[in-house]
C-alpha positions as CSV (number, residue, x, y, z in Angstrom):
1,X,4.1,17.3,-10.6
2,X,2.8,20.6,-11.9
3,X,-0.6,20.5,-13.1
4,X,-1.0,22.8,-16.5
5,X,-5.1,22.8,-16.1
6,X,-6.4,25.2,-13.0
7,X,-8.6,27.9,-15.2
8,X,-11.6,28.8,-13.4
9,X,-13.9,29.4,-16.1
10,X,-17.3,29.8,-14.9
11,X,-16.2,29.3,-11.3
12,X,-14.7,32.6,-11.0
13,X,-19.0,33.6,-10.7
14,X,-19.7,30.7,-8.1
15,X,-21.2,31.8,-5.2
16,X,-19.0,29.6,-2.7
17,X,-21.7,29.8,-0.1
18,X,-24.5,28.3,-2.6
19,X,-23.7,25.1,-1.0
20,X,-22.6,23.2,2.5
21,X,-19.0,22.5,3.1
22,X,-17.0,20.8,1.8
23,X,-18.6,20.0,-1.5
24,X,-17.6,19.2,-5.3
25,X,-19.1,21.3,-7.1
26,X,-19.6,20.1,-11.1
27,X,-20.0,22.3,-13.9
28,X,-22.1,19.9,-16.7
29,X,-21.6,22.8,-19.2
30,X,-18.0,22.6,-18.8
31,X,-18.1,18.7,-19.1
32,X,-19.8,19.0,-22.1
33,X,-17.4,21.4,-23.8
34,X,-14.6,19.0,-23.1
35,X,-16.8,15.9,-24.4
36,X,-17.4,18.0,-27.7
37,X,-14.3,18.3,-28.2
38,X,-13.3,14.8,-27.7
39,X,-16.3,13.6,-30.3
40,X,-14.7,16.3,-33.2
41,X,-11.5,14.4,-32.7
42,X,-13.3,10.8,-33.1
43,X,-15.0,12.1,-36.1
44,X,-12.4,13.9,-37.5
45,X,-10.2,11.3,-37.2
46,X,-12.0,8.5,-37.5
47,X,-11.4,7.2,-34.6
48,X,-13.3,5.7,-31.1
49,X,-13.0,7.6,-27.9
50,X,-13.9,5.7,-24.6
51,X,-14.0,7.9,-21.5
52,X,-11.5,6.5,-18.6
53,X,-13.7,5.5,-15.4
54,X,-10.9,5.7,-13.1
55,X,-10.2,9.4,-13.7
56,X,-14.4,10.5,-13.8
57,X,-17.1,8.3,-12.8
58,X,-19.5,10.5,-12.1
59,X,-22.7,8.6,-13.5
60,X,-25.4,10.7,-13.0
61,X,-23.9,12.2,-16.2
62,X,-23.6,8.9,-17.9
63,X,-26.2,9.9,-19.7
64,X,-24.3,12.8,-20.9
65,X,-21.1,11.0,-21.9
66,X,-23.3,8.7,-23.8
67,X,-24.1,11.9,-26.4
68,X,-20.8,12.5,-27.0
69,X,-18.2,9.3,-27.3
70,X,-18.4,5.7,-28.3
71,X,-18.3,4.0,-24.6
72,X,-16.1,3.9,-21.6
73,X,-13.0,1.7,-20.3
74,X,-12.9,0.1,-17.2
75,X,-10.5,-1.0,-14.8
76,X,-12.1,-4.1,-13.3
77,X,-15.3,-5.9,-12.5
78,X,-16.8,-2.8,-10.7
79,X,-16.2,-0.2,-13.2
80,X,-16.8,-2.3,-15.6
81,X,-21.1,-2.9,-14.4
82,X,-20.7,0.7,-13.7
83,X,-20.1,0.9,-17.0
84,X,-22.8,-1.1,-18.7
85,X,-25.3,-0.5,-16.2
86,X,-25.1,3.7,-16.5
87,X,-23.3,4.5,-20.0
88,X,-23.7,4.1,-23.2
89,X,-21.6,2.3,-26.5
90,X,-18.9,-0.4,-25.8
91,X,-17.2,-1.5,-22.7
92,X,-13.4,-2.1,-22.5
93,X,-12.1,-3.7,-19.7
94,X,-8.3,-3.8,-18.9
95,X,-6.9,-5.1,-15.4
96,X,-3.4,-5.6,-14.4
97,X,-4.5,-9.6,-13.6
98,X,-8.2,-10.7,-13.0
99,X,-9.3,-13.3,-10.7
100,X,-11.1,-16.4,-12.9
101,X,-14.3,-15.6,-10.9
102,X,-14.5,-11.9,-11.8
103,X,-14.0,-12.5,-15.3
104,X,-16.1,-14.5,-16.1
105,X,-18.5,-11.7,-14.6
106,X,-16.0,-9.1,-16.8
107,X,-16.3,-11.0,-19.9
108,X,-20.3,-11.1,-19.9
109,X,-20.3,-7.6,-19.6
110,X,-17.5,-5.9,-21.8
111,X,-16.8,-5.6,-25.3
112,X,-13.0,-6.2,-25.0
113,X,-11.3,-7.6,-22.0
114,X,-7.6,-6.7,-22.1
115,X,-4.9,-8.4,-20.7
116,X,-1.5,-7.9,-18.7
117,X,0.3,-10.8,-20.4
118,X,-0.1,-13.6,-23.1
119,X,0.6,-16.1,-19.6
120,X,-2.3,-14.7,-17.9
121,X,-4.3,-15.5,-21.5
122,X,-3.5,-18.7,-21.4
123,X,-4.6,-19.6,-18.0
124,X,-7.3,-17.8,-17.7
125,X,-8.2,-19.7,-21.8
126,X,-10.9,-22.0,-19.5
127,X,-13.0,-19.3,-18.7
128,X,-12.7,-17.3,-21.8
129,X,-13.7,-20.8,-24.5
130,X,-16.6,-21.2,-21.3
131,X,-18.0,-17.9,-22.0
132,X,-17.9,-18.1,-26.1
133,X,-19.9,-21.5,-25.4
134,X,-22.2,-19.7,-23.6
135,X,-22.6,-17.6,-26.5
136,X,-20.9,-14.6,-25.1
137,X,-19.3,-11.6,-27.3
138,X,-16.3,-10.1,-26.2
139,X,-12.7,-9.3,-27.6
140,X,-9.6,-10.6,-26.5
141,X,-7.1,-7.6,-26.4
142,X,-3.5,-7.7,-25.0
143,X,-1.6,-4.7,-23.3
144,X,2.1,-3.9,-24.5
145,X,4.1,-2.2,-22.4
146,X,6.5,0.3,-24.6
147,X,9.7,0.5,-23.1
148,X,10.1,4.1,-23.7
149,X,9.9,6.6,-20.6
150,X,8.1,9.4,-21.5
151,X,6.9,10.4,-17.5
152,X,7.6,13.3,-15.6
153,X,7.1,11.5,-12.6
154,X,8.5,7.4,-12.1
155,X,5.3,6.0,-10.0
156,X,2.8,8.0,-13.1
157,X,5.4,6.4,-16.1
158,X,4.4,3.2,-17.4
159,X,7.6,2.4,-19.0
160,X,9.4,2.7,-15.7
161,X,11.8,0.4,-14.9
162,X,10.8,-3.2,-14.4
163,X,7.1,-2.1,-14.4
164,X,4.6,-4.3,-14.2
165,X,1.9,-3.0,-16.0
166,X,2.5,-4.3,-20.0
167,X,3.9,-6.8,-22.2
168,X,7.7,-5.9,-23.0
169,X,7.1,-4.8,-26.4
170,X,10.6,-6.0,-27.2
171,X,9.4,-10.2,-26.2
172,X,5.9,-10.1,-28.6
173,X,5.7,-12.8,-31.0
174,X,3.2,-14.2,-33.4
175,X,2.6,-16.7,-30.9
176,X,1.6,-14.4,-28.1
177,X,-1.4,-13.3,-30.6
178,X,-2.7,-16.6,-30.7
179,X,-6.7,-15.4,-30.4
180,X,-6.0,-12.0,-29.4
181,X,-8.2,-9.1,-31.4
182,X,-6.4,-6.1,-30.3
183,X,-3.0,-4.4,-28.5
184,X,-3.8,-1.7,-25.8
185,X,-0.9,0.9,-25.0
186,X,-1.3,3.3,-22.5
187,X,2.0,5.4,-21.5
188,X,0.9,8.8,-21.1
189,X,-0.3,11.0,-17.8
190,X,-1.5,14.8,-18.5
191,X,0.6,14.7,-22.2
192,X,0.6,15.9,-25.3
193,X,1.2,14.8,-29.0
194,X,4.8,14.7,-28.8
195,X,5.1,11.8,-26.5
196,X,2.4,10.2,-27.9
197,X,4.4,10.3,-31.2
198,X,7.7,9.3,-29.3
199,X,5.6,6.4,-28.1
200,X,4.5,5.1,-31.2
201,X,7.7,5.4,-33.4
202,X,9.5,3.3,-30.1
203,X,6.8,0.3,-30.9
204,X,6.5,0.4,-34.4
205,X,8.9,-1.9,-35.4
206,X,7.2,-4.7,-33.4
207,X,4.0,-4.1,-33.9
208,X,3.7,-3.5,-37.7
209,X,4.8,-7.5,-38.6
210,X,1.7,-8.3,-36.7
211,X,-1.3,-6.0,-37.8
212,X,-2.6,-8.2,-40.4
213,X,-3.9,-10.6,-38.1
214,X,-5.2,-7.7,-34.8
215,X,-8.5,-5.6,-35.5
216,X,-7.9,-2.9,-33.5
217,X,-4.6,-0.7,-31.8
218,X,-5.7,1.1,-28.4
219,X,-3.8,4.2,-27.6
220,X,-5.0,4.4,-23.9
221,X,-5.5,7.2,-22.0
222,X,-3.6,10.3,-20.4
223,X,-4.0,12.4,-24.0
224,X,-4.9,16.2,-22.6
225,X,-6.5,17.0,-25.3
226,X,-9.0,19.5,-23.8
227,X,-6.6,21.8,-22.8
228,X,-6.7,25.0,-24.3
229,X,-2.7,24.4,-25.8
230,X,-3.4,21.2,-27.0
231,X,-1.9,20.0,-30.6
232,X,-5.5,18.8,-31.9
233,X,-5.1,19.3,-36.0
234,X,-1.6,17.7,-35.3
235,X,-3.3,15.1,-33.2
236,X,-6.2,14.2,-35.8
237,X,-3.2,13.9,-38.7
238,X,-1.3,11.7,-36.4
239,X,-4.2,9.2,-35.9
240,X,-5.0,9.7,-39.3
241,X,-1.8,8.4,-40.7
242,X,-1.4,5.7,-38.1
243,X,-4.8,4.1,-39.4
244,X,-3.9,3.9,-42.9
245,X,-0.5,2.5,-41.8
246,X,-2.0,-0.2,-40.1
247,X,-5.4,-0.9,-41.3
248,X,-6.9,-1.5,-38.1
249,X,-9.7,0.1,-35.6
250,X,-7.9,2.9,-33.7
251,X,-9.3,4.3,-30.0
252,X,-8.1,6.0,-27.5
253,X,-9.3,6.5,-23.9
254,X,-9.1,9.9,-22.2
255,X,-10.0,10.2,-18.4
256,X,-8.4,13.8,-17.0
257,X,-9.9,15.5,-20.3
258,X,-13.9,14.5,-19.9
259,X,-13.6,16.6,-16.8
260,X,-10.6,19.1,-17.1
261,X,-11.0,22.1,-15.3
262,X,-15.0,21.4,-15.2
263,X,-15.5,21.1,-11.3
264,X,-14.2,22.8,-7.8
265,X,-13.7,21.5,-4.2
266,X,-15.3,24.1,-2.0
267,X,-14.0,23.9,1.8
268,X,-14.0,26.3,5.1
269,X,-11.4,27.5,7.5
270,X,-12.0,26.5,10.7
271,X,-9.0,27.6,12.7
272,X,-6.0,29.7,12.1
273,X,-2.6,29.3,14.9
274,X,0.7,31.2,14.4
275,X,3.5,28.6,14.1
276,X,6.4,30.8,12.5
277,X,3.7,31.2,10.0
278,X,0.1,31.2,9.9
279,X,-1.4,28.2,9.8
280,X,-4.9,27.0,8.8
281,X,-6.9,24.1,9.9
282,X,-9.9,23.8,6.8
283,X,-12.6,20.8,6.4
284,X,-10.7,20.3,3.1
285,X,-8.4,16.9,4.2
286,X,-5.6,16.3,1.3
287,X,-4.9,12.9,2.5
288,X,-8.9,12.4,2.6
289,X,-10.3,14.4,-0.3
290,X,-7.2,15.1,-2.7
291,X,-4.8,12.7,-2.2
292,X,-3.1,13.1,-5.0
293,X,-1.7,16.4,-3.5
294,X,0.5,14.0,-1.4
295,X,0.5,11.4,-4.2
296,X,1.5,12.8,-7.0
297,X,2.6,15.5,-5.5
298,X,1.5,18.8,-6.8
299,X,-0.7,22.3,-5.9
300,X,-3.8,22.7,-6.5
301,X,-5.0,25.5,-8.0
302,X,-7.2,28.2,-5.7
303,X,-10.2,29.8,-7.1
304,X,-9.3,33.7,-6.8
305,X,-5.8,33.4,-4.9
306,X,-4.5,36.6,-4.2
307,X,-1.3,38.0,-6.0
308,X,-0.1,39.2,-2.3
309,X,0.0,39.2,1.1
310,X,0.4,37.3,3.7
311,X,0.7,33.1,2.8
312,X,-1.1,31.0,5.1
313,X,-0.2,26.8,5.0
314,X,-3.6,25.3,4.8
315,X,-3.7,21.8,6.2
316,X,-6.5,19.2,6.6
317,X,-8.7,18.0,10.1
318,X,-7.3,14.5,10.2
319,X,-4.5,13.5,12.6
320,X,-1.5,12.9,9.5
321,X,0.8,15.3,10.2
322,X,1.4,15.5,6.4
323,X,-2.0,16.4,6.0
324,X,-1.2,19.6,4.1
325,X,-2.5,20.8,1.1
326,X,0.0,23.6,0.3
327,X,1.1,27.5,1.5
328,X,-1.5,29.8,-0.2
329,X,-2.7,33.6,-0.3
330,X,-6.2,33.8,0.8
331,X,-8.4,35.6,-0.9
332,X,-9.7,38.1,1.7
333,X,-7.4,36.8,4.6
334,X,-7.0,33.5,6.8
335,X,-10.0,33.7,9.3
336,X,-12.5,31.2,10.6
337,X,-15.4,30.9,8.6
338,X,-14.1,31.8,5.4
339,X,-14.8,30.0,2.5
340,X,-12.2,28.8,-0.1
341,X,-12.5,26.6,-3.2
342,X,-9.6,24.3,-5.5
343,X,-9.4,24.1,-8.8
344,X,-9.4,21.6,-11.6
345,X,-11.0,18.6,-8.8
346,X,-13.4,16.8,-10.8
347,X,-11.5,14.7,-12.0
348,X,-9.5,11.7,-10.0
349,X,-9.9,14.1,-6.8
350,X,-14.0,12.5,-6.5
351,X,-13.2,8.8,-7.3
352,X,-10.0,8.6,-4.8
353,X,-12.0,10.3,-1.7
354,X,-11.5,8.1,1.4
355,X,-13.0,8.2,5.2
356,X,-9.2,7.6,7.3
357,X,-10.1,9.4,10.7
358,X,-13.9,9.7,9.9
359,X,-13.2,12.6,7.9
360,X,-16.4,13.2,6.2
361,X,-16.8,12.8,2.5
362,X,-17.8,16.1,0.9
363,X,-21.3,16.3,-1.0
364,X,-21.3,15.9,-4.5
365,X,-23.4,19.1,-6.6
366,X,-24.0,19.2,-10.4
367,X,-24.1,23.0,-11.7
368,X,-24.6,24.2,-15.4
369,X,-22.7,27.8,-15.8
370,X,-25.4,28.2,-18.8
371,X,-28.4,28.1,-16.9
372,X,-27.2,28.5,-13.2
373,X,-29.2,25.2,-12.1
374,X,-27.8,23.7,-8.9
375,X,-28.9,20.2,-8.0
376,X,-27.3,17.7,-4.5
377,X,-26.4,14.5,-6.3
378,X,-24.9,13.3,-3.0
379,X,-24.8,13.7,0.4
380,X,-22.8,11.7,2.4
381,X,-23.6,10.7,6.4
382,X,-21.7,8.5,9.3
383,X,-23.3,5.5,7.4
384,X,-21.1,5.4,4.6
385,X,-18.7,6.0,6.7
386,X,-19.4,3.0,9.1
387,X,-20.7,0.4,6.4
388,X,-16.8,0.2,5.0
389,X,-15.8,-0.9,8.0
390,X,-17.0,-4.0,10.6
């Protein structure tokens, strides 16, 4: 995959040295540009905007979020106290399949609980009529899945083949809406408006014979709609015209977009061999701090990457031999001790970090650009490290 976000904004000033290595380094100005744009849409529009938890849960800036969008979505029982306990505004909830025990939990705590599959509805119908006695509020919403490909990559395409993630569009009947308040649809990744518009012309015709009895249509997530090429009038008209066609609640959920291009993963060389290139061994680990490098895969971005000289493969501490981040010009040259810095890592890049090895986890840092404050949210030590394991 090629990421189109990687502007360094601010960053371009950031002392690297300002803070240990490695580190995330957040910019809350930046995050707040991107959340002010996402509440102009909602208004203009007329629509709800939930922030995605899975792509940016940094919640020391819950607080923050709260001022700008109308709650967050979750993606299970974790996310989903996260959510309640540190934001602001509803809470949706949508899990491939929940376990009756966590539901119950889930269904206390959200506004909408979204499921896979009108089968999984019905069993799980016990615990849902258990909660209402209770006099709990929540509603019921059910996830389509679209049938229409519209992914760059298969394993980042919810409309692959014989995915799991969705009701077949093409099977929904009145009877699978027995109870349900609202259809999710999420079958974007790092997209713009013409997929999203591709998407909803492929579902129309089986959703429109059912609106009169939903509340609410949930466009899900992966809009990149803080970009700086993003289709936003085109988007707002869009939205606009699918609410008056269908009478019902809109929302959609960006994750990437809270974050894009708003924080920075500072690391250090530590070692440089010649292997029929020069290599470099940094306290940067993709499999351990940006896994989606290997995942997805894709480049990051590097702050101030020179235009030429001499490319040097950078690779992580940890014993993978895939452990490489990518074949780079380093600004100032490959040595020991020098600090370097990736771009566009707020998001996904913090909430996927993992200890394999005993890597360690890099500190967290909140920055403003506007008023160059620089606070340690989090330092990590060998005991988060050892309480994961036994």
């Amino acid at each position: 995959m090629e990421t189109r976000a990687g502007d360094p904004a601010a960053f371009a000033r950031f002392d690297l040295n300002r803070v240990p290595s490695p580190a995330f380094v957040v910019d809350e100005a930046a995050v707040r540009r991107n959340l002010a744009i996402l509440r102009d849409i909602g208004d203009r529009a007329g629509i709800k905007v939930l922030g995605a938890l899975k792509a940016f849960s940094m919640w020391s800036l819950g607080g923050v979020v709260g001022e700008y969008l109308d709650g967050v979505c979750a993606s299970g029982i974790y996310e989903a106290r996260l959510g309640r306990e540190e934001y602001k505004g509803e809470v949706a909830t949508y899990c491939a399949a929940y376990k009756p025990d966590d539901l119950a939990e889930i269904l206390k705590i959200s506004d909408h609980v979204i499921f896979n599959s009108p089968g999984q509805i019905a069993r799980m119908k016990p615990v849902i009529d258990a909660a209402r006695k209770d006099g709990v509020n929540f509603d019921i919403g059910l996830r389509l899945n679209p049938l229409h490909p519209e992914g760059e990559v298969a394993k980042y395409d919810p409309s692959q083949p014989h995915s799991r993630l969705g009701f077949p569009v093409n099977q929904l009947r009145a009877a699978h809406l027995e109870g349900v308040d609202g259809l999710h649809v999420h079958n974007l990744c790092e997209q713009d408006l013409g997929p999203l518009e591709r998407t909803w012309a492929a579902i129309e015709p089986f959703v429109m014979p059912h609106v009169g009895a939903l509340k609410w249509l949930n466009f899900g997530g992966g809009h990149h709609v803080t970009r700086a090429d993003y289709q936003i009038d085109d988007l707002i008209a869009f939205l606009q015209r699918v609410k008056a066609q269908t009478g019902l609640e809109l929302y959609i959920e960006p994750g990437e977009a809270m974050a894009l291009d708003a924080g920075i993963l500072i690391g250090e060389i530590l070692d440089v061999i010649d292997n029929g290139m020069p290599v470099a061994i940094t306290d940067i680990s993709a499999t351990c701090h940006m896994p989606d490098v290997i995942e997805a895969p894709y480049r990051p971005a590097m702050l101030h990457e020179a235009s030429k000289g001499p490319v040097t493969r950078l690779g992580g501490p940890s014993c993978l031999a895939g452990d490489i981040i990518g074949d780079y010009r380093i600004p100032g040259g490959a040595a020991a001790g020098r600090r370097i810095a990736f771009l566009d890592q707020a998001h996904y890049s913090m909430v996927k970090t993992n200890t394999f090895n005993g890597v360690p986890l890099p500190s967290i840092w909140l920055w403003n650009s506007a008023t160059d404050e620089l606070r340690q949210i989090r330092q990590f030590s060998y005991e988060d490290f050892k309480s994961r394991l036994s």
